[in-house]
C-alpha positions in Angstrom: 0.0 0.0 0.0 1.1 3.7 -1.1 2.2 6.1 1.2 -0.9 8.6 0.2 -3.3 5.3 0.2 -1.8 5.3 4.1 -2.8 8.7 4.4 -6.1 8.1 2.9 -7.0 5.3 5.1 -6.1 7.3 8.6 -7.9 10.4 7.3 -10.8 8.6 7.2 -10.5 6.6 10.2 -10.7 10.3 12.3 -13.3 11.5 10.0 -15.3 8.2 11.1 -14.2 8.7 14.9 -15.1 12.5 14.5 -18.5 11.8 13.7 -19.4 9.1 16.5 -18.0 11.7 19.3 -20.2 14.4 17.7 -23.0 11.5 17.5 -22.6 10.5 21.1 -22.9 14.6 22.5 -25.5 15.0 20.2 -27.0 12.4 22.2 -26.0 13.3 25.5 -27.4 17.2 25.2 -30.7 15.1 23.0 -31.2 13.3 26.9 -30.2 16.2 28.6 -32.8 18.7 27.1 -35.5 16.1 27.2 -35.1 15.1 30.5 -35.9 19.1 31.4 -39.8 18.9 30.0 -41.0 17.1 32.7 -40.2 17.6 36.1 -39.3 14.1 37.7 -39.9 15.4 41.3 -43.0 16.0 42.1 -44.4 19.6 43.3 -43.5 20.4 46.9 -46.5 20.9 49.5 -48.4 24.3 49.2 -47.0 25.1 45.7 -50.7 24.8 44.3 -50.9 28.3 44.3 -48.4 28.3 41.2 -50.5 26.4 38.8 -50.9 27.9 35.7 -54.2 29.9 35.6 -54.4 29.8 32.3 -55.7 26.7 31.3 -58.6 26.3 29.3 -59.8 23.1 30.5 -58.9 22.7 34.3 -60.6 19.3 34.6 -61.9 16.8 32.0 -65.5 16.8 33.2 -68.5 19.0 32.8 -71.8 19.4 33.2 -74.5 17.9 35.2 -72.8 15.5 37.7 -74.5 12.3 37.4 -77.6 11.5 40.0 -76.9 14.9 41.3 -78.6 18.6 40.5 -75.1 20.9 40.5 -72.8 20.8 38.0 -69.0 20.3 37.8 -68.3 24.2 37.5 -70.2 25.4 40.3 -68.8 22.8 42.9 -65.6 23.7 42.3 -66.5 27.3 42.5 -68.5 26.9 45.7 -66.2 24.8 46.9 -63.1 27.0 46.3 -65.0 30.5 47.6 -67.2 29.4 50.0 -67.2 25.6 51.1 -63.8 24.9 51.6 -62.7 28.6 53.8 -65.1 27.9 56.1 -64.8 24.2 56.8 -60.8 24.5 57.3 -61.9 27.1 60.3 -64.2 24.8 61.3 -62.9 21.6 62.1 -60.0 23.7 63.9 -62.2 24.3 66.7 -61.6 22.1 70.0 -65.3 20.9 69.6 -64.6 19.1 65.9 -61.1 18.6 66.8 -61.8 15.0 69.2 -62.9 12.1 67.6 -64.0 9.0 70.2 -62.6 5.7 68.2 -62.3 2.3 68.8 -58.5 1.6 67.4 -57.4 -2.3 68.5 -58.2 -5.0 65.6 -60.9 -7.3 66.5 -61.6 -8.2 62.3 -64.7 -10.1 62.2 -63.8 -10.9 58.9 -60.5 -13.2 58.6 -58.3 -14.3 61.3 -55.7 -11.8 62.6 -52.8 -12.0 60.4 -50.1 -10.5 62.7 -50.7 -6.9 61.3 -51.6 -5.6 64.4 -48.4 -6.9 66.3 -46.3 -4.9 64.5 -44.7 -2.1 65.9 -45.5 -0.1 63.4 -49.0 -0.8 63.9 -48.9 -0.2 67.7 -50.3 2.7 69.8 -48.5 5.3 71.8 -50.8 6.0 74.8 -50.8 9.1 76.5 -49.9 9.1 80.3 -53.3 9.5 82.0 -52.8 12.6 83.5 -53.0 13.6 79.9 -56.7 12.6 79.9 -59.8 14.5 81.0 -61.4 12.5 83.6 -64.3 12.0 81.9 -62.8 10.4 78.6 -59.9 8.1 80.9 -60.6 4.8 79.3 -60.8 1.7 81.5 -57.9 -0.3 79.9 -54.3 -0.4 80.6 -52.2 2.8 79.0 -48.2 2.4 78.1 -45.9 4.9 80.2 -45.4 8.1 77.5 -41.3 6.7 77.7 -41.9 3.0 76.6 -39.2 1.7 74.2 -41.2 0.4 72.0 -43.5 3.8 71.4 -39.9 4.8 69.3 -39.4 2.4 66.8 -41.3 1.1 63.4 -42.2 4.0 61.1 -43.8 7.2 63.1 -45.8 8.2 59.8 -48.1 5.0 61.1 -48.9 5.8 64.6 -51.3 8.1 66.0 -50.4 10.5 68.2 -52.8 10.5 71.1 -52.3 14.2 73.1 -54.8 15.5 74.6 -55.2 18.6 76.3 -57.2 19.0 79.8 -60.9 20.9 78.1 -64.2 19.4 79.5 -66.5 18.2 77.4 -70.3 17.7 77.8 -71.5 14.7 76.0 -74.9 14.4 74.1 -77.4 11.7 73.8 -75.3 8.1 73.4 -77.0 6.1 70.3 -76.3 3.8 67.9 -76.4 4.8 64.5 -78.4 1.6 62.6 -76.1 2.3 59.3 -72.5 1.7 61.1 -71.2 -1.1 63.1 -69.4 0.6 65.9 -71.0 0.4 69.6 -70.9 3.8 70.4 -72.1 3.8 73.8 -69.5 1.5 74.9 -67.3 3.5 76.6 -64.9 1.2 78.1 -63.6 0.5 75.0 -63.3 4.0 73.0 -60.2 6.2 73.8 -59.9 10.0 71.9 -58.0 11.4 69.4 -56.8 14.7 68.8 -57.6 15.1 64.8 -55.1 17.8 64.3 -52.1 16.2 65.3 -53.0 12.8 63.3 -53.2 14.1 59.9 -54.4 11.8 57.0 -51.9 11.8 54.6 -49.2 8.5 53.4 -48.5 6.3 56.0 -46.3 3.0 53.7 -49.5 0.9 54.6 -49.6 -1.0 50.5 -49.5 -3.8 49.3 -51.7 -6.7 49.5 -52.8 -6.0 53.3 -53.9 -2.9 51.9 -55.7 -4.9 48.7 -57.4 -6.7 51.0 -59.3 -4.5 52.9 -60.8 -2.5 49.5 -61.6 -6.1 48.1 -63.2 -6.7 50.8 -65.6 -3.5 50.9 -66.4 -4.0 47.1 -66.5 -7.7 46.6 -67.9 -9.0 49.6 -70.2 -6.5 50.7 -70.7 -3.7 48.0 -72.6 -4.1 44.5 -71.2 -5.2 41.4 -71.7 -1.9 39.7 -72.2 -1.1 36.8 -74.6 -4.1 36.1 -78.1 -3.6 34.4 -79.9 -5.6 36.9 -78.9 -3.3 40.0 -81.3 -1.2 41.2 -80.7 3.2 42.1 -80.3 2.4 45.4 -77.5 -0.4 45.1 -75.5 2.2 42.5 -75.8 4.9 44.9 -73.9 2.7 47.6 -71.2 1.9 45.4 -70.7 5.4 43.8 -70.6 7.0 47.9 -67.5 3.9 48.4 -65.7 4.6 45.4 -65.5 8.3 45.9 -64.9 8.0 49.8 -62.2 5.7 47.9 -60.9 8.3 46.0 -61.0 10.9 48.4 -58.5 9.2 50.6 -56.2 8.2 47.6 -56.3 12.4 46.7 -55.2 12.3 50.7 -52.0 10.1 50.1 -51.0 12.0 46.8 -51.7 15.5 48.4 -49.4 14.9 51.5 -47.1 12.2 50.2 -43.3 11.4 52.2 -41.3 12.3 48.7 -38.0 11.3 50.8 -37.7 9.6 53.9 -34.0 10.8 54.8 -35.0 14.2 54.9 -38.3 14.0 56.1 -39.2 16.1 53.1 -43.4 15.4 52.4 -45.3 16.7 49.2 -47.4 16.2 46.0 -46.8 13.2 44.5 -49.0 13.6 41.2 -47.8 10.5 39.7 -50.0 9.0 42.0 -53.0 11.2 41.8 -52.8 10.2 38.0 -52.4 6.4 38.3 -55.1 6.1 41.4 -57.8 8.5 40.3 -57.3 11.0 37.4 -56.8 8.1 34.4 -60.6 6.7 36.0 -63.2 9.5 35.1 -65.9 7.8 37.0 -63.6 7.8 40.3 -63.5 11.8 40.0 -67.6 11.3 38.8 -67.9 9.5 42.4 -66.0 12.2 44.7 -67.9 14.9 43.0 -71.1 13.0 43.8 -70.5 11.6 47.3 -69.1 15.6 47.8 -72.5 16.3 46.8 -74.3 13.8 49.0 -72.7 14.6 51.6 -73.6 18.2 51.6 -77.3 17.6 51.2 -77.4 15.7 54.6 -75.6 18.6 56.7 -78.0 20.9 54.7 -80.8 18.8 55.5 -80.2 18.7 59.5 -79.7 22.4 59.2 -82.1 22.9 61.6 -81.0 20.6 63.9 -77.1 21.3 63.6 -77.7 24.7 64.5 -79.6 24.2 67.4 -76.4 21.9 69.0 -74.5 22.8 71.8 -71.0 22.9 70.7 -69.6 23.1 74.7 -66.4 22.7 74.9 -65.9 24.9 78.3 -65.0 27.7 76.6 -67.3 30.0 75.4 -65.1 32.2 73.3 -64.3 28.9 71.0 -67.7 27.9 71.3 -69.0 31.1 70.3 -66.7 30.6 66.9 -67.8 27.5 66.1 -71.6 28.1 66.5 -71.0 31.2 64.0 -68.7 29.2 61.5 -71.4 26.5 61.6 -74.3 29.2 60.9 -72.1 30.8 58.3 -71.8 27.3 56.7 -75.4 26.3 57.2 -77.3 29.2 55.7 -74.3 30.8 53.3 -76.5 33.1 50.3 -74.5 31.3 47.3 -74.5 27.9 48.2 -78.3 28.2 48.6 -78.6 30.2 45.4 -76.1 28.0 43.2 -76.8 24.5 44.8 -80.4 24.5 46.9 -80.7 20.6 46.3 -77.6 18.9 45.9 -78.9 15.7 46.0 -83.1 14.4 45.9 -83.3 11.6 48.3 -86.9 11.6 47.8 -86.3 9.7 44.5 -85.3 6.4 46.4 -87.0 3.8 48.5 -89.9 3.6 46.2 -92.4 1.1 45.9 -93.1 -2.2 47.8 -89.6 -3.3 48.0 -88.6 -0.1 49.6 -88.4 -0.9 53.2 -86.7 -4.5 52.3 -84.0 -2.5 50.3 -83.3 -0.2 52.5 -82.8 -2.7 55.0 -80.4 -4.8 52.4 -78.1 -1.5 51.7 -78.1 -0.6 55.5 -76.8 -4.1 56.4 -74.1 -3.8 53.9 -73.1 -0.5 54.9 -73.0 -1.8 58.2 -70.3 -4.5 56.8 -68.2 -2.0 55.3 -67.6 0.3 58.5 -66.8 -3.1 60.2 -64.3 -3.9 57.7 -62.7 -0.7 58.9 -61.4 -2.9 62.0 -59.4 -5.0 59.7 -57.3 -2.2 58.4 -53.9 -3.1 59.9 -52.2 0.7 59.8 -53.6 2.6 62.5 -53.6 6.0 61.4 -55.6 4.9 57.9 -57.9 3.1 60.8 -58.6 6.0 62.4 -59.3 8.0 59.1 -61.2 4.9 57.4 -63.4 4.4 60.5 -64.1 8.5 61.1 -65.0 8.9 57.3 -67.1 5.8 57.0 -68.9 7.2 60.3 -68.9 10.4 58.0 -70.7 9.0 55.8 -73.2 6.2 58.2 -74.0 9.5 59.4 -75.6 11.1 56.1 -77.1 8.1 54.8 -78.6 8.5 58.5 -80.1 12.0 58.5 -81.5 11.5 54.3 -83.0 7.9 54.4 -83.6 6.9 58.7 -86.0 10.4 58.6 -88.9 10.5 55.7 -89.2 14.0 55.1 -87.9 17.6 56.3 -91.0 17.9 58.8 -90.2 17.5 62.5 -86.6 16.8 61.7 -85.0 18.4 64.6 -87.5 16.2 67.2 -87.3 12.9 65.3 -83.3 12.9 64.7 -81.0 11.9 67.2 -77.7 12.8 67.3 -74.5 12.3 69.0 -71.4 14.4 69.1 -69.4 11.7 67.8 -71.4 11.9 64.5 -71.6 15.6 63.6 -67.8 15.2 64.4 -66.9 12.8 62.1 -69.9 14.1 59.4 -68.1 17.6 59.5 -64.8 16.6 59.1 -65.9 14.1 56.4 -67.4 16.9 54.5 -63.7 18.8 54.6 -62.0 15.6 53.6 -64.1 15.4 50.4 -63.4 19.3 50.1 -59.6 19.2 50.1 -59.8 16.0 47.4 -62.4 18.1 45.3 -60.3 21.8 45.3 -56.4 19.3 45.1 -58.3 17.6 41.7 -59.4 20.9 40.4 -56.5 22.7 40.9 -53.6 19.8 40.5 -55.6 17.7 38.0 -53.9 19.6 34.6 -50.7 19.7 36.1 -50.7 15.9 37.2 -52.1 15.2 33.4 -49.4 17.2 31.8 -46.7 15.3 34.0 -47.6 12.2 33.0 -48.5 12.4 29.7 -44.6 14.3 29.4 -43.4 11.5 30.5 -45.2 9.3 28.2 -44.1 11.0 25.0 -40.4 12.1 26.1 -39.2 8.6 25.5 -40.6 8.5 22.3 -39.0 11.2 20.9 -35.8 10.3 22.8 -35.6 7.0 20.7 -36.4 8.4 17.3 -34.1 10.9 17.1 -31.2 8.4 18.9 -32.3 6.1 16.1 -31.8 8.8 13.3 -28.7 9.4 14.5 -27.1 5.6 14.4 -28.3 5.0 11.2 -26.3 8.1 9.9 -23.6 6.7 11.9 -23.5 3.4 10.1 -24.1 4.5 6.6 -20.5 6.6 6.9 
């Protein structure tokens, strides 16, 4: 071979090394810039103020919600302006801030399946002189230092401080929809709401599986099936939007990184759990709905309540909040029926199917005693009292006549109906305003790669044709 054939054949050698090295950065800045469309961490808490305002389509659904009489647009409206303002004041106050719970497993459904020896799983108590005399339960506490109160995950336990207010309890009954024994008191201990924040507590898995299979196969209707009757589809749609509610929960308040401690939006998950189902937003906007026709239906009777606490400056503030809420201008204007109970029970199967549904209601808040992560027991078993507690006040009293003499309530329920009703407001206003944002991410993330590959592709084959 020639010395210029030599020369030839090295020139073309760097030519062809030339062009992978600018192939290979032309990749590397390709990855770089498309990894910058989509943010991979998810928004930090409190940053929903910085969604874009913009949009022209802040959620997919509009309209009329179905079996309701408000539409999509004026929840969220009401919800954001009125609704939502008042009920964060309101479940502040001392009087909605105790909820009386049963929290030890007793499942009557399946045999223990160690869940509830886990640390993780175990309770804190307070020392006694923590108590109020009147709520001291009758069954043995742990000293405030025990050892084991400091291990397993802290996310998972509830946190059971109380201060020293007197309370004056109401009338002790048994609501017929729910499963608890209210009026045993040897067996109910209380829980400062505040400090035990729903929110992610690393209670998955099949455990977790479980307990929803449970509460749709086993006791709730197969929905949608032609057969079912109104009644059987309202049941379902009130579980699968309670469902979605506490999913919103877990993605609104989510532990991004447990080394740091650092907790946030994790929109990835509001996506996958809720947002990619339109009929799980359909259900939270309708058992939102429902739930708001039954405290607007025992207006009467709400307002009347003694919300004693021992002191009447608090009290004072939570009897006006409570007014405020009860008889607000626009929500009567916008909204005046919510929902028309009046519709169901019809016929000569009525009582016989009301009697059906109640019993399997009454199944599902017993499931709630099978949950083996306290703090989503205590959450799962004050919402499904939420919600025992409306189906109470629109189906266990025919008609608005009287209401105030035929319904009996106990503090316990307007507790847990009222902070229900602000659990189903934060999961309505996080969709409205987190929803686009959520939908962009993923669908970002969806398409990157995709573009990623064809250009990497178009870029090899050039490669190999030198």
């Amino acid at each position: 071979m020639g010395e210029s054939a030599v020369k030839k054949s090295t020139k073309g050698e760097k030519m062809r090394w030339r062009w992978v090295f600018g192939a290979f950065v032309t990749i590397v800045l390709a990855i770089a810039l498309a990894s910058r469309t989509p943010p991979k961490i998810p928004l930090k808490y409190g940053d929903a103020s910085k969604t874009c305002e913009c949009s022209q389509d802040r959620h997919r659904h509009s309209g009329i919600v179905e079996d309701c009489c408000c539409n999509y647009e004026t929840v969220d409206h009401l919800n954001g302006e009125v609704l939502h303002p008042l009920l964060q004041e309101l479940i502040k106050t001392p009087f909605f801030r105790y909820f009386k719970v049963r929290l030890w497993c007793d499942c009557p459904f399946w045999p223990d399946d160690g869940m509830c020896l886990l640390r993780d799983c175990s309770v804190c108590e307070c020392p006694e002189s923590e108590f109020p005399d009147a709520f001291k339960p009758n069954h043995r506490t742990l000293p405030s230092d025990d050892l084991k109160c400091q291990e397993g995950n802290p996310q998972s336990a509830v946190d059971r401080t109380l201060d020293s207010k007197v309370f004056r309890g109401w009338t002790e009954t048994d609501n017929p929809w729910t499963y608890d024994d209210e009026t045993d008191n040897s067996e109910m201990t209380y829980v400062n709401l505040q400090l035990n924040p729903e929110r992610y507590t690393g209670y998955s898995g099949s455990p977790a599986r479980r307990i929803w299979d449970a509460v749709y196969s086993e006791n709730c209707p197969k929905y949608p099936a032609e057969e079912l009757c109104q009644e059987e589809k309202i049941l379902y749609k009130l579980i699968s939007g309670l469902h979605s509610s506490i999913s919103v929960h877990i993605a609104s308040d989510y532990l991004l990184d447990e080394a740091t401690s650092l907790w946030g939006h994790n929109l990835e998950i509001l996506y996958e759990r809720v947002l990619q189902y339109p009929n799980r937003v359909e259900n939270l906007y309708f058992a939102f709905l429902f739930v708001i026709r039954a405290v607007t239906k025992a207006t009467e009777y709400l307002e009347q309540a003694e919300y004693d606490t021992g002191n009447p400056t608090d009290d004072l503030k939570t009897q006006s909040l409570m007014k405020q809420l009860l008889y607000n201008p626009k929500l009567q204007a916008a909204c005046p029926l919510p929902f028309d109970e009046a519709k169901l029970w019809k016929g000569q199967r009525g009582p016989e199917l009301k009697q059906k549904i109640q019993s399997q209601f009454k199944n599902i808040s017993a499931v709630m005693d099978c949950v083996g992560c306290e703090k989503c027991r205590l959450w799962g078993k004050l919402q499904v009292s939420g919600l025992g507690t409306a189906l109470k006040i629109l189906f266990s009293v025919n008609g608005e006549e009287n209401l105030v003499q035929t319904l009996q309530m106990q503090r316990n329920e307007v507790i847990s109906l009222m902070n229900l009703l602000n659990r189903l407001s934060e999961s309505v206003k996080f969709v409205h305003e987190m929803g686009p944002a959520a939908e962009r991410l993923v669908k970002g993330k969806i398409h990157s790669p995709s573009r990623l590959n064809s250009l990497v592709q178009r870029i090899l084959a050039s490669i190999v044709k030198t």
